[in-house]
C-alpha positions in Angstrom: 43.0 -114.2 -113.7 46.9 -114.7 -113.6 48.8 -113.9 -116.4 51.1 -116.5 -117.4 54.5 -116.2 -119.6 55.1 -118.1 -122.5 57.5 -120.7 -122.4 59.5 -118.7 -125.5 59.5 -115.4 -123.2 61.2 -117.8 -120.2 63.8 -118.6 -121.9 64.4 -115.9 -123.7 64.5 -114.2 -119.8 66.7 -117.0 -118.8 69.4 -116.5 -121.9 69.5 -112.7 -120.8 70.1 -113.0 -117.1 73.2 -115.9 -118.6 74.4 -113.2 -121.0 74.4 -110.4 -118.3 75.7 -112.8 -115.8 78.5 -113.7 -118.2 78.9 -109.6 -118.9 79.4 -108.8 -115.9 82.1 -111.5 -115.2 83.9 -110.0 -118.2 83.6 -106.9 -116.5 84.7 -107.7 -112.9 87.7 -109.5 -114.4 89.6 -106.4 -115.1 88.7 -105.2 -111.4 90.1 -108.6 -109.3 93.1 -108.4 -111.2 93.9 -105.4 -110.5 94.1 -106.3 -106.4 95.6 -109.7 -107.1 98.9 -110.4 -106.2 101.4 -113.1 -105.9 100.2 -116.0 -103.1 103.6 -115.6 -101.4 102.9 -111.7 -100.9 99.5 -112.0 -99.0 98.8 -112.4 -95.4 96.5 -114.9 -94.0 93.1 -113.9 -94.8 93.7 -111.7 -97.4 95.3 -108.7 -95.7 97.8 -107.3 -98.0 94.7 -107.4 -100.6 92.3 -105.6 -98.1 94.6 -102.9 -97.5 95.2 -102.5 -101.2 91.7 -101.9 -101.6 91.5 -99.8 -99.1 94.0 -97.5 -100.2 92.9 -97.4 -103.3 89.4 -96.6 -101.7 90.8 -93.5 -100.0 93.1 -92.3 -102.7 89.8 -92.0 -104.9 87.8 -90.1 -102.3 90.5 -87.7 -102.0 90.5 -86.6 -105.6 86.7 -86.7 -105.9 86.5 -84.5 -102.7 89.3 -82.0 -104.2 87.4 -82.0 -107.6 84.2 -81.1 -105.6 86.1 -78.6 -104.0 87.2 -77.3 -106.9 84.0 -77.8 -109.1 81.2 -76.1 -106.7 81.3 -72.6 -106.0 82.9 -71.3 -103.4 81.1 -69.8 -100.3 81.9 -66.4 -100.8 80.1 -66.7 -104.3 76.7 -64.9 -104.1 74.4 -66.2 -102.6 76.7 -67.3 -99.9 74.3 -68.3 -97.3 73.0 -71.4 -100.0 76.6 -72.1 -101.4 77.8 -72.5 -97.5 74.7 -74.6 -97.3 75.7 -76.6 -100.2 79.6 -77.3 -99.3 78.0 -78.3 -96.0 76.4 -81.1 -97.1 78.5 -82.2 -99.6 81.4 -81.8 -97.2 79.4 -83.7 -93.7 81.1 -86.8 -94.8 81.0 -90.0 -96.3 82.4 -92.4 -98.1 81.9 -91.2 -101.5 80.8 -94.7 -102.7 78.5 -93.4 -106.0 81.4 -91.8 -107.8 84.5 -94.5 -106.5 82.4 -96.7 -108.6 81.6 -94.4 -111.3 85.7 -94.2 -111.3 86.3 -97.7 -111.1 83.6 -98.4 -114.0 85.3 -96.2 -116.3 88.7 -97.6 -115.5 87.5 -101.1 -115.8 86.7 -100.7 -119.5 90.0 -98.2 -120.4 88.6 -94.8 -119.6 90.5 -92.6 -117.4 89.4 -90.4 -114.0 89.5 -87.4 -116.5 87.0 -88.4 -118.0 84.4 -89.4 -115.4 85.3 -87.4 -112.7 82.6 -84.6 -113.3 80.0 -86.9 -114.1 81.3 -88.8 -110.4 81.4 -85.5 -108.8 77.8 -85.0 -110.4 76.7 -88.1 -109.0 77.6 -87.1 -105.6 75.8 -84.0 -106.2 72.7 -85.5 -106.9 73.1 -87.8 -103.9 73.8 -85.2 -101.0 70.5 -83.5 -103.0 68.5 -86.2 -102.0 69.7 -86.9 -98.2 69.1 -83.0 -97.7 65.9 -83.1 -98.9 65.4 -86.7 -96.9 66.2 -85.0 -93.8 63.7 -82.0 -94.4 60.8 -81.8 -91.5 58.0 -82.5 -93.9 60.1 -85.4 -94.7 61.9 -87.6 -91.6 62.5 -84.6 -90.1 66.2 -86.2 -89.2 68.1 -83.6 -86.4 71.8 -85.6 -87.4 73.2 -87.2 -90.2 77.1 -88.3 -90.3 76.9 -86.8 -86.2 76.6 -83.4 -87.6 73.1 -81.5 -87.2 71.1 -81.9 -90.7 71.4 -78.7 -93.1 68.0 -77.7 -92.1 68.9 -77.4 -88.4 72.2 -75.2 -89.0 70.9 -73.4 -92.4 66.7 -73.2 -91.8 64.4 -75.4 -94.1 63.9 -72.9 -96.8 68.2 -72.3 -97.4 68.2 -76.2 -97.0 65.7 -76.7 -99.9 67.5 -74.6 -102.0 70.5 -75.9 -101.1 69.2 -79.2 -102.1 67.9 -77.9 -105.1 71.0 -76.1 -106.1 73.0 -79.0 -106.0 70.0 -80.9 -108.8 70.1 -77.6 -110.6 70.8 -77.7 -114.0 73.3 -75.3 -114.1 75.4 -77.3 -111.3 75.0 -80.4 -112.7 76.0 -79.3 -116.7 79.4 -77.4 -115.1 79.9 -80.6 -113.5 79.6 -82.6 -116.7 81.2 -80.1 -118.5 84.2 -80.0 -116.0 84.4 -76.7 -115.2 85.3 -75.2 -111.7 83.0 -72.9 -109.9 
């Protein structure tokens, strides 16, 4: 037997997805007006605006690659062999698209880059965990990501794992969100 929704849940569905819908306008707002400029200053097809964004795109995977410089511990830390594995991982790469828009979020609604940038830099973390552990031969057993060989090829599966799982770790993660360098 199907299980049908009452009419009062419907709608009460429908007003949410209109009230989130509307939210999020409210919340975009901020962000296209930030990249909108006079008519007379664009090119044809948006240019000018495209390479606003992508300036601003760069300039925030800059500092988030400095503070994950700055925030993970260094190679020559002990273990070394897991904290080289770490950095290069985290370092392969990428377009750092998690914690831009961890940034942006916080910037859209008044907060500042201090005060997201560990939780972004966390974020990434938890990412490059996941694409190490993805790339892991019980997993898909991937030989390249970003045109570099996979941390288990360079490192050996059992550095990679804990390289993965360093980066997860609690005691990463809660520097991270507590913003203090490695």
């Amino acid at each position: 037997a199907q299980l049908e929704r009452p009419a009062s849940s419907a709608a009460a569905v429908h007003d949410s997805s209109t009230t989130t819908r509307e939210h999020l306008g409210d919340i975009a707002t901020p962000i296209l007006t930030a990249f909108r400029q006079k008519s007379s200053d664009r090119e044809p097809g948006g240019g000018a605006r495209t390479m606003e964004i992508r300036g601003y795109l760069q300039a925030q995977k800059t500092l988030i690659d400095e503070a994950l410089a700055h925030y993970l511990p260094a190679e020559g830390h002990y273990p070394p062999t897991i904290f080289e594995a770490m950095r290069y991982s985290v370092f392969a790469g990428g377009k750092r698209v998690r914690p831009i828009l961890a940034v942006a979020a916080a910037e859209t609604v008044g907060g500042t880059v201090a005060d997201v940038l560990p939780l972004a830099c966390a974020l990434e973390c938890i990412h490059t965990y996941s694409l190490i552990h993805d790339d892991l031969p019980a997993l898909d057993n991937d030989d390249y990501r970003r045109g570099r060989l996979t941390n288990h090829k360079v490192f050996g599966e059992a550095n990679a794992i804990l390289a993965g799982d360093a980066l997860l770790a609690p005691s990463v993660t809660r520097r991270l969100f507590a913003g203090k360098p490695g």
